[in-house]
C-alpha atoms as an extended CHARMM CRD file, in Angstrom:
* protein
*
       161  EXT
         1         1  UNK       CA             76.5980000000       41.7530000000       13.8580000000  PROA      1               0.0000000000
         2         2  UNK       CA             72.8780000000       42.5970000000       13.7890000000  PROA      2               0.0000000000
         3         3  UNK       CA             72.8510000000       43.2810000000        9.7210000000  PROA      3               0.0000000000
         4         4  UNK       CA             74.9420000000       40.3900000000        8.8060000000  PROA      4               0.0000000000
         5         5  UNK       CA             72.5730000000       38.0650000000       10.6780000000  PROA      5               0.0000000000
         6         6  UNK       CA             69.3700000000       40.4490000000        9.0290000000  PROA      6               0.0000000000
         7         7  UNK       CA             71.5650000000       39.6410000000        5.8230000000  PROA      7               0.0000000000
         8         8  UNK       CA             71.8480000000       35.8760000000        5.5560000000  PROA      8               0.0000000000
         9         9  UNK       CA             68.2010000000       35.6320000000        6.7200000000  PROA      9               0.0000000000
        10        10  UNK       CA             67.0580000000       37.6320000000        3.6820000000  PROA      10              0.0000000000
        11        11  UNK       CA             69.1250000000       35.6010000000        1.2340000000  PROA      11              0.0000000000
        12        12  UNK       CA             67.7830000000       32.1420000000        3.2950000000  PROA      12              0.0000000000
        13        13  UNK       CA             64.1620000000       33.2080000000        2.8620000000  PROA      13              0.0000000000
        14        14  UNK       CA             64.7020000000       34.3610000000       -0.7290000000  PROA      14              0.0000000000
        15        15  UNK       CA             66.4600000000       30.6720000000       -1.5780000000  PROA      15              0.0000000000
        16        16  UNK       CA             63.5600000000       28.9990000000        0.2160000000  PROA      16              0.0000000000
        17        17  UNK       CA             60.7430000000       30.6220000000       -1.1620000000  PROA      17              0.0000000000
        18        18  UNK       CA             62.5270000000       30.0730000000       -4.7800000000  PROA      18              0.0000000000
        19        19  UNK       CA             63.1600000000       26.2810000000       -3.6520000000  PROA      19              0.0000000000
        20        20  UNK       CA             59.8410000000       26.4230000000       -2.1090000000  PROA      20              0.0000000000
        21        21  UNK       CA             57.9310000000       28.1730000000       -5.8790000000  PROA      21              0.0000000000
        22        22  UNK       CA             60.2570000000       25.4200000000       -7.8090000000  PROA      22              0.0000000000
        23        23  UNK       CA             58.5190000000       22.4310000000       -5.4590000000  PROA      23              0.0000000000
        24        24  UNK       CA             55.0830000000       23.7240000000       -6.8240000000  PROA      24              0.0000000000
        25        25  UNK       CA             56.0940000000       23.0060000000      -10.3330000000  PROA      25              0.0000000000
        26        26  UNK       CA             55.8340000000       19.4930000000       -9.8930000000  PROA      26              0.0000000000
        27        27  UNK       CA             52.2330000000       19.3770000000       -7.9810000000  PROA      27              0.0000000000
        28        28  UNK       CA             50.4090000000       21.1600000000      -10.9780000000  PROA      28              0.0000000000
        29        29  UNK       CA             46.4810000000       22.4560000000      -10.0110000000  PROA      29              0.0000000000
        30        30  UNK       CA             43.9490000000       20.3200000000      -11.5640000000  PROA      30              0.0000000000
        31        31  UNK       CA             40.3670000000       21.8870000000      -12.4140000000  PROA      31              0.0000000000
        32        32  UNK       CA             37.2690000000       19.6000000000      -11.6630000000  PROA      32              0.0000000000
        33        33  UNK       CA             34.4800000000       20.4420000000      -14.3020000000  PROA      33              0.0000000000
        34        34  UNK       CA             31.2500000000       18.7530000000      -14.0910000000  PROA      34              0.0000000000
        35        35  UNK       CA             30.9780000000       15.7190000000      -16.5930000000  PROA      35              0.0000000000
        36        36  UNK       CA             29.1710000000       16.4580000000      -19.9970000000  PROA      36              0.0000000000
        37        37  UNK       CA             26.6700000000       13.5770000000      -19.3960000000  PROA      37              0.0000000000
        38        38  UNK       CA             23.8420000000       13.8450000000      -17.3700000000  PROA      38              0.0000000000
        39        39  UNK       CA             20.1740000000       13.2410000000      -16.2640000000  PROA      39              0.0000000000
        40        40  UNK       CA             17.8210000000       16.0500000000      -16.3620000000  PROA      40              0.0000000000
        41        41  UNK       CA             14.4400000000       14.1090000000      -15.5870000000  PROA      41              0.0000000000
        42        42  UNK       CA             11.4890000000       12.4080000000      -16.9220000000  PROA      42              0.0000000000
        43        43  UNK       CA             10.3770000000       14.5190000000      -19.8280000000  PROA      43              0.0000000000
        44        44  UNK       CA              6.6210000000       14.9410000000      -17.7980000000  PROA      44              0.0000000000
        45        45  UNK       CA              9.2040000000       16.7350000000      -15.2530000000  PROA      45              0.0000000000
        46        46  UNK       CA              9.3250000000       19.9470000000      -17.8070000000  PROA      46              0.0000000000
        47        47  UNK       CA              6.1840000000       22.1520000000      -18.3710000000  PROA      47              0.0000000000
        48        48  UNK       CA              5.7950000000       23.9480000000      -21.7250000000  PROA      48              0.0000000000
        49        49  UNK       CA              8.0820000000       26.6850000000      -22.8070000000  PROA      49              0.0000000000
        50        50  UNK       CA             12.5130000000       27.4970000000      -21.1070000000  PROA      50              0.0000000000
        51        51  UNK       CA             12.9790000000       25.3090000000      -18.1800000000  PROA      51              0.0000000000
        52        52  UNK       CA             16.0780000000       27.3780000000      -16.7340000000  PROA      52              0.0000000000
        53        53  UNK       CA             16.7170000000       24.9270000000      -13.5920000000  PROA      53              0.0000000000
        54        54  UNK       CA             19.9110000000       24.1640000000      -15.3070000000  PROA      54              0.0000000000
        55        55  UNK       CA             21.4790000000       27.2380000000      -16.3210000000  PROA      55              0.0000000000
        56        56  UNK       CA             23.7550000000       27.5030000000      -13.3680000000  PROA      56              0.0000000000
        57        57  UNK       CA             24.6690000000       24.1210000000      -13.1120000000  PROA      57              0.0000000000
        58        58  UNK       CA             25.3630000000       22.8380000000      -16.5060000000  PROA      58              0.0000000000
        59        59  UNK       CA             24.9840000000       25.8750000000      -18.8690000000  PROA      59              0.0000000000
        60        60  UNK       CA             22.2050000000       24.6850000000      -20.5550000000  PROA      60              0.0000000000
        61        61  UNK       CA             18.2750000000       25.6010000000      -21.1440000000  PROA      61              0.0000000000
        62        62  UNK       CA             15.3420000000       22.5050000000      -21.5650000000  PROA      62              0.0000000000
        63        63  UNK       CA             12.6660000000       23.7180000000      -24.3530000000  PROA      63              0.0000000000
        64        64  UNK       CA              9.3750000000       21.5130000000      -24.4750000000  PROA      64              0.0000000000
        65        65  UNK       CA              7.3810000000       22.4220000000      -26.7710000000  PROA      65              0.0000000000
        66        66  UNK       CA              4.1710000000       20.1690000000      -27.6290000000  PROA      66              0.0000000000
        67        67  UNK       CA              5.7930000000       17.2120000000      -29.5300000000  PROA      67              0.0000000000
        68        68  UNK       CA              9.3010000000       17.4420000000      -28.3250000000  PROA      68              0.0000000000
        69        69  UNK       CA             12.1640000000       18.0740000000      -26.0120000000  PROA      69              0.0000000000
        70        70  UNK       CA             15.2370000000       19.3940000000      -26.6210000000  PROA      70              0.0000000000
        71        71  UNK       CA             18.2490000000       21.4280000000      -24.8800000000  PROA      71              0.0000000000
        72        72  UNK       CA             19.9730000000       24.2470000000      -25.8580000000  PROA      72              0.0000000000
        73        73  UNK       CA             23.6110000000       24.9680000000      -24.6500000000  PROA      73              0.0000000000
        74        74  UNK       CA             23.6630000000       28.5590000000      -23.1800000000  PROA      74              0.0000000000
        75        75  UNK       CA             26.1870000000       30.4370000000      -25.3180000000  PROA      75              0.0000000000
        76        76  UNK       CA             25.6270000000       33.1400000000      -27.6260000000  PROA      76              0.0000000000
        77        77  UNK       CA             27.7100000000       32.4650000000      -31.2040000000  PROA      77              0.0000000000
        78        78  UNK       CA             28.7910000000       35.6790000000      -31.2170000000  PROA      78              0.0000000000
        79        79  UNK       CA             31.7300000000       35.9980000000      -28.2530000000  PROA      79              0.0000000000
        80        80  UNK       CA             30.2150000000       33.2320000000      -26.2930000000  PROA      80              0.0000000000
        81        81  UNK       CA             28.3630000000       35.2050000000      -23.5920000000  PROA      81              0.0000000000
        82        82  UNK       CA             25.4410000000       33.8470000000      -21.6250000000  PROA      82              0.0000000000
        83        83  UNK       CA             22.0160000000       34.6630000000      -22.9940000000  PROA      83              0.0000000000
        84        84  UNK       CA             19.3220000000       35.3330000000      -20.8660000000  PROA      84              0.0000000000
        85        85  UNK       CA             15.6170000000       34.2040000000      -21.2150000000  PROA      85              0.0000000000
        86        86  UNK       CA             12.9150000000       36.5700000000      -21.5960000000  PROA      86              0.0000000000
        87        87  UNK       CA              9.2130000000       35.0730000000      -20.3280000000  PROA      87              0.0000000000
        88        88  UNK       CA              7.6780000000       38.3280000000      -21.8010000000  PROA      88              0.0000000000
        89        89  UNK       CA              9.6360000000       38.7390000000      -25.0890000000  PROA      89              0.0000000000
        90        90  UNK       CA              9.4530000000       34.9330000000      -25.8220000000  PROA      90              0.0000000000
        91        91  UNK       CA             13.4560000000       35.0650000000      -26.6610000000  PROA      91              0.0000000000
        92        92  UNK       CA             17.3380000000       34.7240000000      -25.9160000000  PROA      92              0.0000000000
        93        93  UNK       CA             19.1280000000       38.3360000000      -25.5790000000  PROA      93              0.0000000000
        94        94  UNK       CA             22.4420000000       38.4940000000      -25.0440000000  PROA      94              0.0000000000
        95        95  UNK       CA             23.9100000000       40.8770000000      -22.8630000000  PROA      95              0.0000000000
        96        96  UNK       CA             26.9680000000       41.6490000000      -24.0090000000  PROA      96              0.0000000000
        97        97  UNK       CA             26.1170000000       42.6530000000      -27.4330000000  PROA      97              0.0000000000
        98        98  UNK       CA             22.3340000000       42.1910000000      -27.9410000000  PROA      98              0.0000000000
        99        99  UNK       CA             21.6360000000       39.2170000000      -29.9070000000  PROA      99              0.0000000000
       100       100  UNK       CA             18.3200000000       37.6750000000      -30.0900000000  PROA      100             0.0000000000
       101       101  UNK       CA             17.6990000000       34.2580000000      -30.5910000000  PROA      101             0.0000000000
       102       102  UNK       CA             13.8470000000       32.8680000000      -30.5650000000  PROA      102             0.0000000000
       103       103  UNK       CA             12.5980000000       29.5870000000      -28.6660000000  PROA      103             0.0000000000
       104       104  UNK       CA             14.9820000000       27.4760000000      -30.8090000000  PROA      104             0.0000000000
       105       105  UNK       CA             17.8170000000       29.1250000000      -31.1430000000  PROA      105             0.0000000000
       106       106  UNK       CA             17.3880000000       30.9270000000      -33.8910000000  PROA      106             0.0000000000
       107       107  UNK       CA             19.3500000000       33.9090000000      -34.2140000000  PROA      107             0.0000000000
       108       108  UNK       CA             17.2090000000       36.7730000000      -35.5370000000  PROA      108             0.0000000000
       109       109  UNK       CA             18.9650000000       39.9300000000      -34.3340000000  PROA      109             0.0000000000
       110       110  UNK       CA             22.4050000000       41.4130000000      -33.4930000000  PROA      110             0.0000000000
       111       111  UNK       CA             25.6290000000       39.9830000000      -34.6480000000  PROA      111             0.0000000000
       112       112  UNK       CA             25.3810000000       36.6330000000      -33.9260000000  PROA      112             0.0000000000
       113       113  UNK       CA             26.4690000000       34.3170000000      -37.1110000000  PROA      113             0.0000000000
       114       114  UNK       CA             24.4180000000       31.5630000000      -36.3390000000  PROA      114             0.0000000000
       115       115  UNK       CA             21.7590000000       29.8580000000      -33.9330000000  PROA      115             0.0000000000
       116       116  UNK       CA             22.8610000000       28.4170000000      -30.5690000000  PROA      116             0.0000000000
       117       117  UNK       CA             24.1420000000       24.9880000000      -30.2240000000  PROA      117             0.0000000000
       118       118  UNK       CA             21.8540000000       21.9510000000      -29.4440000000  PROA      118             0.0000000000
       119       119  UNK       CA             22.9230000000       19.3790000000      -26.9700000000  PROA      119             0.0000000000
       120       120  UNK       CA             22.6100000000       15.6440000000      -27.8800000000  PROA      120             0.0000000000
       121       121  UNK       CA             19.6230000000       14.1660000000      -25.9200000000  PROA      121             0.0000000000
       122       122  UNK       CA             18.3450000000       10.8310000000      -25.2320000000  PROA      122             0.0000000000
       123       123  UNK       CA             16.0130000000        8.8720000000      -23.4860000000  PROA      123             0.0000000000
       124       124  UNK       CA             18.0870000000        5.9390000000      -20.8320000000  PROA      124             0.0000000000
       125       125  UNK       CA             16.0420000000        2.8100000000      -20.3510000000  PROA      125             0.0000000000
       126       126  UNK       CA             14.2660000000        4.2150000000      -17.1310000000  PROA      126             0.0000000000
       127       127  UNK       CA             12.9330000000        7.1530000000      -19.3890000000  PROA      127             0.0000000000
       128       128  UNK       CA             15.1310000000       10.0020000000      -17.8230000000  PROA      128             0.0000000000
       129       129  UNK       CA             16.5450000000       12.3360000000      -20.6350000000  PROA      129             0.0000000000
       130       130  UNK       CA             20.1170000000       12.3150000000      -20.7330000000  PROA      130             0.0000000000
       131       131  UNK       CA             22.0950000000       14.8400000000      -22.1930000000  PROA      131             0.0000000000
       132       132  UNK       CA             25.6220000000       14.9060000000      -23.5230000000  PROA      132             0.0000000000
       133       133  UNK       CA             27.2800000000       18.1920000000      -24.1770000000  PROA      133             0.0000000000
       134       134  UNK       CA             29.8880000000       16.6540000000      -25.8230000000  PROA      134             0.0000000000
       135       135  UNK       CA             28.2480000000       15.7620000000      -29.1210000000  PROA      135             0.0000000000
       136       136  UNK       CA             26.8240000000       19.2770000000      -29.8270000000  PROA      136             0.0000000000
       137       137  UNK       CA             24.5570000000       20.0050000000      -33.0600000000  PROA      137             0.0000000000
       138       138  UNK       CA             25.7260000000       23.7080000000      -34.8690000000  PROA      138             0.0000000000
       139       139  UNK       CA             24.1810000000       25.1890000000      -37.6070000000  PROA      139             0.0000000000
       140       140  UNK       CA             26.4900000000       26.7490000000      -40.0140000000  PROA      140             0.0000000000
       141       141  UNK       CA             25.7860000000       29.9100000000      -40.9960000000  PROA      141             0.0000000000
       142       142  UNK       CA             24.4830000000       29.8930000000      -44.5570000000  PROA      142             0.0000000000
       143       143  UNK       CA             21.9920000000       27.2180000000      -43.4920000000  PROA      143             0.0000000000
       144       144  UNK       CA             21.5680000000       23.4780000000      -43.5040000000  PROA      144             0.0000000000
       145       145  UNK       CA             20.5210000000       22.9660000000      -39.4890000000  PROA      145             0.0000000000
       146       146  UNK       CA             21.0210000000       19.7890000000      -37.8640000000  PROA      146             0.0000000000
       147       147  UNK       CA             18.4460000000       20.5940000000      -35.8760000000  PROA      147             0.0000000000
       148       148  UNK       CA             15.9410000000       18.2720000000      -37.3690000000  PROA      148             0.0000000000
       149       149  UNK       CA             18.4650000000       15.1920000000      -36.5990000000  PROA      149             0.0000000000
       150       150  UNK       CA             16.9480000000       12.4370000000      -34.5510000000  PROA      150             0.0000000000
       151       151  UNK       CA             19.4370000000       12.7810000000      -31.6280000000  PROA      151             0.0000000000
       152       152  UNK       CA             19.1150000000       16.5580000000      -31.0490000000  PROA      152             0.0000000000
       153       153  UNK       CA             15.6470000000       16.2240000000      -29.4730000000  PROA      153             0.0000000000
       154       154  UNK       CA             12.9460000000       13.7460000000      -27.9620000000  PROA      154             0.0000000000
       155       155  UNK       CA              9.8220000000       12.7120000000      -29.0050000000  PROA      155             0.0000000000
       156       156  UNK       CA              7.4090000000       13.2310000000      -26.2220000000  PROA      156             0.0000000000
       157       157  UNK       CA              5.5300000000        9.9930000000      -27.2110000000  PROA      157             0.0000000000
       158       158  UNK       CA              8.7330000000        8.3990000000      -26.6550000000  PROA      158             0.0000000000
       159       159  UNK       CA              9.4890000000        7.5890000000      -29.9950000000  PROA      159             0.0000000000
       160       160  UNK       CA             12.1140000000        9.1810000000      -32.8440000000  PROA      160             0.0000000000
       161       161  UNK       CA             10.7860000000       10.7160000000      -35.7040000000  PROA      161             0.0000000000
C-alpha cells in the first residue's frame, strides 16, 4: 500500500511541476537596462584628461581635452571587451587581447579594426551634457572618421564648430 501511495505522489509532483514549468511560459522575464539617454554634468564638472565616473554605470568614458568634450563608449572593436584606462601610459588596453587605443580612440596596436565608438553628445538648455548611446559615431576601418561631426563632441565655449 505504502509504494502505490509513494507511486501516484511521484507521478502528481512530476504532472505539477510540468503544469507548474508550462505556467512560466506565459509570464516571460523581462530585463531592465538603463536608458541610452542621460545627463552626465555641466562640462566645468570634468577636469582635463578620462573621467571614468561612468564606466560602471553606463559603459562609457568623458574625455575633455582643452576645446572640447566628448564620450567614448567603452568597447574594444575587436570582440567587444572592456578597455581599461591607463593614467601612466596615456591609453585604452584591452584586456582580453591587448589593443591600444590613444585618448581618442584611436586604435594603434593589437587587432582591433578600428577606433572605439563615440557617443552622441549635446548640451540641454540648462547646459548639462547629455549623451545618447543610441546614435553612436564608428569609424570604418579604411578611414573617413566621423569624429569631426558636430554632434560627436562639445565645444567648451558652448558653441559648435
Amino acid at each position: 500500500m505504502n509504494r502505490r501511495r509513494f507511486t501516484w505522489a511521484a507521478v502528481c509532483a512530476f504532472f505539477g511541476v510540468a503544469v507548474l514549468m508550462f505556467l512560466r511560459f506565459f509570464f516571460p522575464r523581462t530585463l531592465f537596462e538603463p536608458s541610452p539617454r542621460f545627463r552626465i554634468g555641466q562640462p566645468s564638472d570634468f577636469q582635463p584628461g578620462v573621467d571614468e565616473r561612468f564606466r560602471q554605470s553606463h559603459r562609457v568614458w568623458v574625455v575633455r581635452q582643452p576645446e572640447k568634450l566628448f564620450v567614448i563608449f567603452a568597447r574594444c572593436t575587436h570582440l567587444g571587451c572592456t578597455p581599461n584606462w591607463s593614467e601612466t601610459e596615456n591609453k585604452f588596453k584591452c584586456p582580453c587581447h591587448g589593443s591600444g587605443y590613444d585618448m581618442e580612440g584611436r586604435n594603434f596596436e593589437g587587432p582591433a579594426p578600428r577606433p572605439m565608438d563615440r557617443a552622441h553628445v549635446e548640451l540641454d538648455a540648462e547646459g548639462q551634457v547629455v549623451v545618447d548611446l543610441s546614435r553612436l559615431y564608428a569609424c570604418p576601418p579604411s578611414g573617413g572618421c566621423g569624429f569631426e561631426q558636430a554632434e560627436s563632441f562639445v565645444t567648451l565655449s558652448g558653441t559648435r564648430s
